[in-house]
GUTIMI-515423 format. One record per residue: residue number from 1; y, z, x of N, C-alpha, C in turn. Coordinates in pm, 1 decimal. Each point is the difference from the previous one (the first is absolute). Layout:
REC  pos       n_v       n_w       n_u      ca_v      ca_w      ca_u       c_v       c_w       c_u
REC  NUM         Y         Z         X         Y         Z         X         Y         Z         X
...
! end
This chain:
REC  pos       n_v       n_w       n_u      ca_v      ca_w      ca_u       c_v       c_w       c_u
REC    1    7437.9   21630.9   15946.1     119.2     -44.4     -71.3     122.1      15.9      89.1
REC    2      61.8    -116.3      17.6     123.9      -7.3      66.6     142.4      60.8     -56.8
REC    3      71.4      71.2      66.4     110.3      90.5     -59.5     128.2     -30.6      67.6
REC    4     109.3      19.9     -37.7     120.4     -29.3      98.4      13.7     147.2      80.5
REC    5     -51.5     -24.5     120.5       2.3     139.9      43.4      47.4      -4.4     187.7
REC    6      92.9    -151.1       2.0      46.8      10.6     144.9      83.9      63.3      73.5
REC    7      91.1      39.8    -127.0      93.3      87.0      38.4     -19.2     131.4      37.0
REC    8     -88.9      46.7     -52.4      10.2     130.7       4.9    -119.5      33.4     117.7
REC    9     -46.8     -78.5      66.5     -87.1      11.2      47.3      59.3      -4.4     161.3
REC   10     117.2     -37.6      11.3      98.2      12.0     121.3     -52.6     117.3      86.9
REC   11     -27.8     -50.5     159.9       9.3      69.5      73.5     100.1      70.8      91.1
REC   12     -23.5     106.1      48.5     114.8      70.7      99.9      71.0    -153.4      56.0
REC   13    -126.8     -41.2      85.2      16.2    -115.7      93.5      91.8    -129.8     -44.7
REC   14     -15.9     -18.8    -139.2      87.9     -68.1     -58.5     120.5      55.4     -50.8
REC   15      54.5      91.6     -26.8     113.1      53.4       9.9      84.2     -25.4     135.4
REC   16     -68.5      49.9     110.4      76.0      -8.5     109.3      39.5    -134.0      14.1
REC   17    -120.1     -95.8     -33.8      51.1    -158.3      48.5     100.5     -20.1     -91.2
REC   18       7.0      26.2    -147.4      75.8      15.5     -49.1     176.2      41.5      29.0
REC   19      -1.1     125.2      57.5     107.2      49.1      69.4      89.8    -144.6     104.1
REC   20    -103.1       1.8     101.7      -6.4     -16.1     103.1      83.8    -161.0     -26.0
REC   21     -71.7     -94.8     -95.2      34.2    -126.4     -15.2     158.7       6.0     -85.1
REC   22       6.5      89.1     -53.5     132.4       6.9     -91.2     150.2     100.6      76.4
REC   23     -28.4      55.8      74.4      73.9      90.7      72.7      80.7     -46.0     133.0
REC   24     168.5      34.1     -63.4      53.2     -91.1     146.3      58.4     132.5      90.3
REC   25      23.0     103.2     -71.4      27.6     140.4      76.7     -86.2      81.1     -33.8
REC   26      39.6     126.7      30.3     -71.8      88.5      -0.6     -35.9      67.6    -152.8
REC   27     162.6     -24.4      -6.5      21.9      69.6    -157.3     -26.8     -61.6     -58.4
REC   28     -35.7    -140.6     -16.0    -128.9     -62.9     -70.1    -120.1       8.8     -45.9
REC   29     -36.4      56.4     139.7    -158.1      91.4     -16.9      16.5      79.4     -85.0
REC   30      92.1     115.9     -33.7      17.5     119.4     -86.2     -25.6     -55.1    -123.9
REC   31      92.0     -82.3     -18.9      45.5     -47.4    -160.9    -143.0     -42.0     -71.8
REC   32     -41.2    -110.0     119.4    -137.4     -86.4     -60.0    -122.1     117.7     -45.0
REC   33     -13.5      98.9     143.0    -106.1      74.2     -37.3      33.0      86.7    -123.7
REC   34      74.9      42.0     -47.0      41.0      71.6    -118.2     -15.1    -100.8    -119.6
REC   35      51.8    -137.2      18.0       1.2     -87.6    -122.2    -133.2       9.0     -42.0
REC   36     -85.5     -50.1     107.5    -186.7     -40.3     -24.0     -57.6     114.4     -91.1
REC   37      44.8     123.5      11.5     -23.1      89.0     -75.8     -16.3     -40.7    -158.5
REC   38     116.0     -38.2     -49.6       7.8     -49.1    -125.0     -59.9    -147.8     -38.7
REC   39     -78.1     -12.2    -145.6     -97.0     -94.3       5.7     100.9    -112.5     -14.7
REC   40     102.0     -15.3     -75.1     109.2    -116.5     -48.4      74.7     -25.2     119.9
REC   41      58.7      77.6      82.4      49.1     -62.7     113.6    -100.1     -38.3     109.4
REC   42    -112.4      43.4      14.1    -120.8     -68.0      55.5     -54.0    -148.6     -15.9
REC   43      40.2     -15.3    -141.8       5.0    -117.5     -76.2      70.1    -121.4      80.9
REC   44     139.6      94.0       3.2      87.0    -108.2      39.2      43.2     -13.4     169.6
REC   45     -72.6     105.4      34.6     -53.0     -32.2     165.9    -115.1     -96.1     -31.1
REC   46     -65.5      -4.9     -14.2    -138.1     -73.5     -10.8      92.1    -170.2     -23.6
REC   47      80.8      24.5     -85.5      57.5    -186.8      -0.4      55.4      -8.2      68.8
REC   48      61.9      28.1     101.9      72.5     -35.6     100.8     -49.0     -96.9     114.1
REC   49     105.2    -129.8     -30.7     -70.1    -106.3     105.2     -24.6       4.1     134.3
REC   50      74.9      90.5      45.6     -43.9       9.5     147.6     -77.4     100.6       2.6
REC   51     -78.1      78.0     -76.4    -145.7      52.5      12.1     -78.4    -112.8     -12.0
REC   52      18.9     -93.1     -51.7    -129.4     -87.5      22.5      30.0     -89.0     127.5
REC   53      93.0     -38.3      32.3      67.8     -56.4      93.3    -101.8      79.7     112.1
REC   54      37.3     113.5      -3.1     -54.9     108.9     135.4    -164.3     -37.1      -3.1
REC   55     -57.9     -16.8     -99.1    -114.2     -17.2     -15.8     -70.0    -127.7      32.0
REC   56     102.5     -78.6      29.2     -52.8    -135.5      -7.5       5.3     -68.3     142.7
REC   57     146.2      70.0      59.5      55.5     -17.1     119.6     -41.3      74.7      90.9
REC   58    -111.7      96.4     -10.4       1.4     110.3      99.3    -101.9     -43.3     120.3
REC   59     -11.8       1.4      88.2     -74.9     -62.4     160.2     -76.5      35.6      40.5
REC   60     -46.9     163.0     -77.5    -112.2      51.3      54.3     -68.2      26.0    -133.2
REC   61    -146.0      64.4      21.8     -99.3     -26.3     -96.7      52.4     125.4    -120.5
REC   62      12.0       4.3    -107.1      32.2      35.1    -117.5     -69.2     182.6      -3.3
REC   63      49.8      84.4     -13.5     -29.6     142.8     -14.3       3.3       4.4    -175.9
REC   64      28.4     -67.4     -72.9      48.8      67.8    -118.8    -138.4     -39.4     -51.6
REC   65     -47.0      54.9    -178.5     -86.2     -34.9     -69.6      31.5     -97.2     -50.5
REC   66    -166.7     -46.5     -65.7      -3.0     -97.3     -35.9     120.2       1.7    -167.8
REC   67      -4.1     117.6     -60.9      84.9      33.6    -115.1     126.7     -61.0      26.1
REC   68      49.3      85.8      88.0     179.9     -65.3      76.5      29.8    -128.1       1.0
REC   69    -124.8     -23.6      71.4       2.9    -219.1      66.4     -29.1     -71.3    -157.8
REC   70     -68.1      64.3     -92.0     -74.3    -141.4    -121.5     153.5      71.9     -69.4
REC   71      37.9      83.4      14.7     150.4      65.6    -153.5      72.2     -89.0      53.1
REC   72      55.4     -16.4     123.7     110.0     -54.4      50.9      -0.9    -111.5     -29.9
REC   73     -99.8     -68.2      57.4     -26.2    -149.3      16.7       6.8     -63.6    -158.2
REC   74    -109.6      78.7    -123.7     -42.9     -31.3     -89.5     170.2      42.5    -114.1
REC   75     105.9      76.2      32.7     108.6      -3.0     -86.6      99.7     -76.7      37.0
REC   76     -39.7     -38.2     127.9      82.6    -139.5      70.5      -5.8    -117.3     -69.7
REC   77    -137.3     -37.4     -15.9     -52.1    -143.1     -53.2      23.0     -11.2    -168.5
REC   78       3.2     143.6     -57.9     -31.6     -16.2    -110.7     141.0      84.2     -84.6
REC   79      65.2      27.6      19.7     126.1      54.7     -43.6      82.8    -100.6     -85.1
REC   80      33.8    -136.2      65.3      35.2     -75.0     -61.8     -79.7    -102.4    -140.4
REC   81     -97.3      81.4     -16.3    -111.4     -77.3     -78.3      24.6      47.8    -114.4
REC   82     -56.5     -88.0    -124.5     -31.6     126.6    -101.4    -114.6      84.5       7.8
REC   83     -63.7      61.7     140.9     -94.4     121.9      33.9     105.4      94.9      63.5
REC   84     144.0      18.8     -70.9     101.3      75.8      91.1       4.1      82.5      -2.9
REC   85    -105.2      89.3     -56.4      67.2     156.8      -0.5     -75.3      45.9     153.7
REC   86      44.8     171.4      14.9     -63.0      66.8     133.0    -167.1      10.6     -38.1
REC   87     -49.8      55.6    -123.0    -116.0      62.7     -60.9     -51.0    -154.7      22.1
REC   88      15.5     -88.2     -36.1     -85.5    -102.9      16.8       5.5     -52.9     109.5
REC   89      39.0      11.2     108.2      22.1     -46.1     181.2     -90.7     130.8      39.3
REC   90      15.9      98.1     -63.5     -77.3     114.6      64.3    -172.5     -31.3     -28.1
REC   91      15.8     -55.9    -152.8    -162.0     -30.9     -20.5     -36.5    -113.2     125.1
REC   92      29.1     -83.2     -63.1     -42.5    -159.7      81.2     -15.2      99.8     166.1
REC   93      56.6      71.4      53.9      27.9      28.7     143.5    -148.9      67.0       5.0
REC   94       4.7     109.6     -80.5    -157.7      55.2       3.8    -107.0     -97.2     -13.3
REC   95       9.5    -114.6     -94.1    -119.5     -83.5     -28.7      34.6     -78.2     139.3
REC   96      60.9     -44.8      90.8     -64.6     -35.4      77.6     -31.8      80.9     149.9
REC   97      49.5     159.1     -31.2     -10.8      72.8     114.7    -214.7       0.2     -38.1
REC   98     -16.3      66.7    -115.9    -111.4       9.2     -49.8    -160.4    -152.4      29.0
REC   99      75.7    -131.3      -1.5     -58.7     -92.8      14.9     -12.1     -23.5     163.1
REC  100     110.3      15.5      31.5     -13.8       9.6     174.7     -94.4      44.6      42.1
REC  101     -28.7     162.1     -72.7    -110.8      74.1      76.1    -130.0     -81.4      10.7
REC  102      -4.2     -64.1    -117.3    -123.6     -83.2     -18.4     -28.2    -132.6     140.7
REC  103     104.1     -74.0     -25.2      11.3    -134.9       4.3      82.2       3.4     194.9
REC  104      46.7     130.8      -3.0      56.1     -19.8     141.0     102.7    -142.0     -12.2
REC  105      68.2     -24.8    -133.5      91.2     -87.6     -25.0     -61.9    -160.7      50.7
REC  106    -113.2     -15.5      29.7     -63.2    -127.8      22.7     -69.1      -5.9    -167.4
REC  107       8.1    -173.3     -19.6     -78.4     -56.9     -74.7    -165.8      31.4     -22.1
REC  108     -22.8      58.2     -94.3    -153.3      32.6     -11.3     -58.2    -106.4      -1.6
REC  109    -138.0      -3.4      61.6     -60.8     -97.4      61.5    -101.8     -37.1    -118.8
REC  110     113.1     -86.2    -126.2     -39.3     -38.4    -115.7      25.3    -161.5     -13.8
REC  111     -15.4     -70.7    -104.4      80.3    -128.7      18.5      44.3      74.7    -154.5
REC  112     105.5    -134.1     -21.1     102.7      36.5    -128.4    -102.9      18.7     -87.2
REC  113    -159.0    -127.2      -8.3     -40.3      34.2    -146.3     -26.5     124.5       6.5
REC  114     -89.1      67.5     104.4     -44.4     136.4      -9.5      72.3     108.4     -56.3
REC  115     148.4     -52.4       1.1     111.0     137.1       2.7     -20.2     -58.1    -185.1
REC  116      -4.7    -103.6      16.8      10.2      17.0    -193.2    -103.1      45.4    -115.5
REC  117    -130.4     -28.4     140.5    -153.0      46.4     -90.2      30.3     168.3      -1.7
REC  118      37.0      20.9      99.2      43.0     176.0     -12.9      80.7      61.1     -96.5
REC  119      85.9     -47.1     -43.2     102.5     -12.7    -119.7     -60.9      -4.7    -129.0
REC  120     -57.4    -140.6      24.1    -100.4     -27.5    -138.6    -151.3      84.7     -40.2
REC  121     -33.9      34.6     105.1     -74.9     102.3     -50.0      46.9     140.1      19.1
REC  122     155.3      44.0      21.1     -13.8      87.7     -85.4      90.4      30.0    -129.7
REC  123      10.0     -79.3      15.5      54.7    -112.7    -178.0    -136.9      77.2     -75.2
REC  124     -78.7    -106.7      31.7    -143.1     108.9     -82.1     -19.9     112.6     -12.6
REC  125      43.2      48.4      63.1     -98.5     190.9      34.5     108.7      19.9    -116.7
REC  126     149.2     -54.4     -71.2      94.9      45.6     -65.3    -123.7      50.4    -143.2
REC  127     -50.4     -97.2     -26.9     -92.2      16.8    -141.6     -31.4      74.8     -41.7
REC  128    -125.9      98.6     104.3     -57.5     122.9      24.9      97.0     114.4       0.4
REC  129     109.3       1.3      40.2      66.4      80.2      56.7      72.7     141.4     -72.5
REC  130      20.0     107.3      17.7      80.9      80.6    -101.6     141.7     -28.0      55.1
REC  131      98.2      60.9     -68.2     169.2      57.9      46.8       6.8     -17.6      59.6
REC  132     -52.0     121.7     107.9       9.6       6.2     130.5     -53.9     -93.4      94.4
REC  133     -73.4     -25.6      19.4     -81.2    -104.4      60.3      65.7    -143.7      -8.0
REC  134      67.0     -71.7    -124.0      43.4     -79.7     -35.6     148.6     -14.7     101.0
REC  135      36.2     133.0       1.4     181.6      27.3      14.5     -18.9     -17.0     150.8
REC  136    -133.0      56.0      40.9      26.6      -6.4     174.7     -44.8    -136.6      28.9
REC  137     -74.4     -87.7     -48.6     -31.8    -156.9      77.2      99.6     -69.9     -59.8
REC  138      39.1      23.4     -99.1     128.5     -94.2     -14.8     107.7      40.7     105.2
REC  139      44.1     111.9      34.6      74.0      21.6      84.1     -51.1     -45.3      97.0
REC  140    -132.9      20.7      79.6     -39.9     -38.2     118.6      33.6    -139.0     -14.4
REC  141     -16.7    -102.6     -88.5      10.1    -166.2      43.7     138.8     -43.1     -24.5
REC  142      98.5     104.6     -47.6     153.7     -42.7      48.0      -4.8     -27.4      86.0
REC  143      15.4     147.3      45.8       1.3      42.8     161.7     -53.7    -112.7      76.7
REC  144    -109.2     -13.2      -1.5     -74.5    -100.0      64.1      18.6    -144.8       8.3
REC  145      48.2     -25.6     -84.3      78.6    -104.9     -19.2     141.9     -28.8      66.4
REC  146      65.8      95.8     -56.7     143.5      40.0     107.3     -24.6     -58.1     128.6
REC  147     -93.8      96.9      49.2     -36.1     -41.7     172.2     -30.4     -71.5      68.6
REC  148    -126.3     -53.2     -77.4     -73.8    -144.2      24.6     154.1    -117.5      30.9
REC  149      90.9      14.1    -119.2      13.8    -142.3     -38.6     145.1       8.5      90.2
REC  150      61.6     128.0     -21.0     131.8      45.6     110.3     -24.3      22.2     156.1
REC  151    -119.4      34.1      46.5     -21.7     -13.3     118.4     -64.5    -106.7      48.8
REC  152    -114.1     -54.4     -30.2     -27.3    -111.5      28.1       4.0    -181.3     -63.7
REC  153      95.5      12.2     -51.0      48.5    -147.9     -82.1     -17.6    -138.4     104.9
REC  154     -21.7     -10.1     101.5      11.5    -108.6      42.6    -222.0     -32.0      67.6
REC  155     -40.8     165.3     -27.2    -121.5     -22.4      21.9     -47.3      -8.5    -138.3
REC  156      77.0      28.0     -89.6     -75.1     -59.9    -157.0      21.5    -155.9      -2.4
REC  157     150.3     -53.1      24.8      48.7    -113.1     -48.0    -101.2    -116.2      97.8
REC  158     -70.2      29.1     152.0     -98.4     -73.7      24.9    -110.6     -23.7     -70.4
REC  159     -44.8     132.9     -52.0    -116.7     -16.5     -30.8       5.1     -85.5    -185.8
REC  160     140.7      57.6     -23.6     -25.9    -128.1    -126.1       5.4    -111.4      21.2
REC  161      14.8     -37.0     113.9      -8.4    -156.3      79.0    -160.3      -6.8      10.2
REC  162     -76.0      71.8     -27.2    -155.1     -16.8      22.9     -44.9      29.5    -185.0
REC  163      45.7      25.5     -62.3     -33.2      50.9    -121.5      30.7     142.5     -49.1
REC  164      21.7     110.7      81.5      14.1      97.6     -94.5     107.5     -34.2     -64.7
REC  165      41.0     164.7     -95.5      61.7     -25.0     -79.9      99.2      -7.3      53.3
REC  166     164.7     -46.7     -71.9     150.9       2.8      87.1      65.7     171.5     -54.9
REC  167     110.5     -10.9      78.1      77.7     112.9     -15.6      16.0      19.6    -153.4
REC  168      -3.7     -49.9     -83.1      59.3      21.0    -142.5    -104.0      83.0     -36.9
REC  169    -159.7       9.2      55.7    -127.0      74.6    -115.6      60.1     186.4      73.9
REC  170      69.8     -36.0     106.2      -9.8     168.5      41.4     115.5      23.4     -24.2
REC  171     116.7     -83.2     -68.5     128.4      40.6     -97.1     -53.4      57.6    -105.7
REC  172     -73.2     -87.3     -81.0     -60.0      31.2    -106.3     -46.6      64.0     -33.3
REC  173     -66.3      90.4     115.3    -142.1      71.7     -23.4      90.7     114.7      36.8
REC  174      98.5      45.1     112.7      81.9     128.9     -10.0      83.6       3.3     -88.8
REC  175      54.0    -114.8     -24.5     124.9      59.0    -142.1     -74.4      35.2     -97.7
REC  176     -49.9     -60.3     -33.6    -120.7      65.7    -144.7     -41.0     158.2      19.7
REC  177     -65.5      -4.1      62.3     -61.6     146.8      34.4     101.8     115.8      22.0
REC  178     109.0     -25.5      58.4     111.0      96.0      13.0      47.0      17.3     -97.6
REC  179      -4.2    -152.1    -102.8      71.6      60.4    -114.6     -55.4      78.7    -105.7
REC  180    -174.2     -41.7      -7.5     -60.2      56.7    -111.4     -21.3     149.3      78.5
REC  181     -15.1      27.9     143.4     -20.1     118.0      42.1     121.3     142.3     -45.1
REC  182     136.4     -87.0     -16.6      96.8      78.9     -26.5     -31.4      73.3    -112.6
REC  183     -90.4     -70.0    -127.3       7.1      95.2    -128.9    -107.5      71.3     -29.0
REC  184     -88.5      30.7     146.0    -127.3     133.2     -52.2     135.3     139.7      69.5
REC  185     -92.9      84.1     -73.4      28.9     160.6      30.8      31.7      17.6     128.6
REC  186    -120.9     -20.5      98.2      16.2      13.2     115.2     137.3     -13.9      60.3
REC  187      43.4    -132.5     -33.0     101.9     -67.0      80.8     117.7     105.6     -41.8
REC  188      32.7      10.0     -64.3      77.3     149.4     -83.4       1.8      99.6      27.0
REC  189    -147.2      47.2      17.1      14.1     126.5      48.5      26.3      10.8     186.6
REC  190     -34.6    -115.9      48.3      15.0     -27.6     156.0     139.6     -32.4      57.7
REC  191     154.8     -38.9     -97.2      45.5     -14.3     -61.3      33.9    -146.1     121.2
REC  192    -140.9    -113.7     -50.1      22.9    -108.8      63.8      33.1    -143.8    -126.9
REC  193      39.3      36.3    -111.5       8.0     -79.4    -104.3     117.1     -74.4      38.0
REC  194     130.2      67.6      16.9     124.2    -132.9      46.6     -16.8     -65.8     146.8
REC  195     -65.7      58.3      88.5     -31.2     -82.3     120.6     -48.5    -120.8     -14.8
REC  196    -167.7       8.9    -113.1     -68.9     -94.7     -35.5      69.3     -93.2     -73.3
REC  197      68.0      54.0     -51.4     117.4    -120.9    -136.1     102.9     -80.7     103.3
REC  198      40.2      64.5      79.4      67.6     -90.0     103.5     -79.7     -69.3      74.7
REC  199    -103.6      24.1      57.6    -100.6     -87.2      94.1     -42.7     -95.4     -98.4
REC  200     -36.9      21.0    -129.7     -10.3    -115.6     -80.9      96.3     -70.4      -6.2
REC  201     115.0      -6.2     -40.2     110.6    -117.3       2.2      33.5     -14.9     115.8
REC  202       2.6      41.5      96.5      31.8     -22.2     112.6     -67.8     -43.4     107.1
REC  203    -121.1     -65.2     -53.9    -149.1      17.8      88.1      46.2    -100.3     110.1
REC  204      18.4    -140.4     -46.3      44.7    -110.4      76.5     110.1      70.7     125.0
REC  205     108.0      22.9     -45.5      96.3      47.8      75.2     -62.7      90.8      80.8
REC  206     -76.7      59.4     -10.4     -69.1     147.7      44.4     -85.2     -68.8     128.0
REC  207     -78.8    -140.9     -34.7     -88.0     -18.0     101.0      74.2     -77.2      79.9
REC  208     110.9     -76.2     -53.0      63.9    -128.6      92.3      81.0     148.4     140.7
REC  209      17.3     104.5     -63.6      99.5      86.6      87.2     -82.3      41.4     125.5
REC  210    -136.9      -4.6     -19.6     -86.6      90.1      48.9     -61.9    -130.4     113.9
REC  211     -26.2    -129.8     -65.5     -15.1    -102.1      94.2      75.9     -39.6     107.1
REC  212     186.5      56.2     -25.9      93.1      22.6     106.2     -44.8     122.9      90.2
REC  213     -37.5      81.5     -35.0     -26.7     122.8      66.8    -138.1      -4.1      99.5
REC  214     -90.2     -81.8     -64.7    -111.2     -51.3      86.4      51.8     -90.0     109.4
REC  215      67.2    -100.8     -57.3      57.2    -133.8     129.5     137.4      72.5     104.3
REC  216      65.5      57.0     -75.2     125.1      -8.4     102.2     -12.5     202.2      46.6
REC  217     -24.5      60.6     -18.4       8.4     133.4      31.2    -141.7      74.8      53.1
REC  218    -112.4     -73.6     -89.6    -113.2     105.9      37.5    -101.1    -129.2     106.4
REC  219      33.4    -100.7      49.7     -53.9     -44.2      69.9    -213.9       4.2     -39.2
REC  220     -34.7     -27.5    -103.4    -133.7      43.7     -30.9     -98.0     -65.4      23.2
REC  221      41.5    -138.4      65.5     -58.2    -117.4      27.6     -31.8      22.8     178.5
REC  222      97.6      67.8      66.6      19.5      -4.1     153.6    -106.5     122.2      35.7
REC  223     -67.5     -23.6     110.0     -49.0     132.6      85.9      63.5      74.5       9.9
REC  224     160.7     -59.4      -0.7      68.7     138.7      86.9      48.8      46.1    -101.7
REC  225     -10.2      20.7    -129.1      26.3      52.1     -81.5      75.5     166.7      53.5
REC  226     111.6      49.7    -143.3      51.5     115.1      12.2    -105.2     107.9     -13.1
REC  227      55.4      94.5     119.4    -121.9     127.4      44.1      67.0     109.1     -72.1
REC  228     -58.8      47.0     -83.2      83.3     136.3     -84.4     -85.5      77.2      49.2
REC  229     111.8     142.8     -16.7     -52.0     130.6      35.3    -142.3      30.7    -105.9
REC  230     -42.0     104.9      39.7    -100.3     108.5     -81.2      72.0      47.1    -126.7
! end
């Protein structure tokens, strides 16, 4: 189960880049390293455009985590959305720090229908299912959905040129699920119920932000794709 947990998951190493990208004297350094301390002004270091700027612009290969690079990038794209809060840039950032591990941010070597027979059967397993069981595959095919359709949209939108399904079945299929996922226990007690209520109305906006973030920032299509730290 995916959690908003990028923030806090900040390394030393990202602090310093942190510092380092925001600091024009010395007594800069002081202020910042004392601010980071506190989680709300951390907050509002974390939005600061020329931290992502630094991140985007920088010439040599990337030291920071993958947490730092998907928060930054992912409250960049999505701030102006209705997915605007931090808690929900922090989720989405984990769901795709978490999918990365998998996918190494390349297209799984599926075609679109496959990605929907996967969906649809576990649409089924819902039947069988208790609470729990129910609360985590519905969450899993948000999520999954999210990713599929926000990271790779232009390798779905071919393949509905061959027949799979189009972008609308993996709108459909994450807004639904986020939304009915919001009203088990779980989501409550995980306290992922308003994240999910926003990723539901916001799903569209949520993936169109994330398809910018694939084309113009995360390069996911290129070899030379961005090299993040450990």
């Amino acid at each position: 189960m995916i959690t908003p947990t990028s923030r806090v998951r900040l390394t030393a190493g990202d602090f310093d880049f942190i510092v380092q990208a925001l600091s024009m004297k010395e007594s800069d350094r002081v202020s910042l390293e004392t601010l980071l301390l506190d989680s709300e002004m951390r907050d509002d270091i974390l939005d600061h455009s020329a931290l992502a700027d630094a991140i985007l612009q920088s010439p040599e290969r990337l030291t920071i985590s993958q947490h730092l690079f998907f928060y930054v990038m992912c409250r960049r794209v999505l701030k102006d959305t209705a997915v605007c809060s931090r808690e929900a840039s922090d989720f989405v950032a984990s769901l795709l720090e978490a999918f990365s591990r998998m996918t190494h941010l390349r297209d799984p070597e599926n075609t679109g229908q496959k990605h929907s027979m996967y969906l649809t059967d576990m649409m089924e397993l819902l039947a069988k299912s208790g609470d729990r069981e129910a609360f985590l595959l519905r969450s899993h095919m948000a999520n999954y959905s999210l990713f599929v359709s926000g990271m790779f949209v232009e390798n779905l939108e071919a393949r509905t040129r061959r027949g799979a399904p189009d972008i609308s079945f993996y709108e459909g299929m994450g807004g639904m699920n986020y939304r009915v996922a919001a009203e088990y226990r779980d989501a409550k007690r995980f306290h992922l119920s308003a994240i999910y209520e926003e990723l539901a109305r916001g799903f569209h906006e949520a993936r169109v932000a994330l398809n910018d973030l694939a084309s113009r920032l995360l390069h996911v299509e290129s070899p030379s794709m961005v090299v993040i730290g450990a």
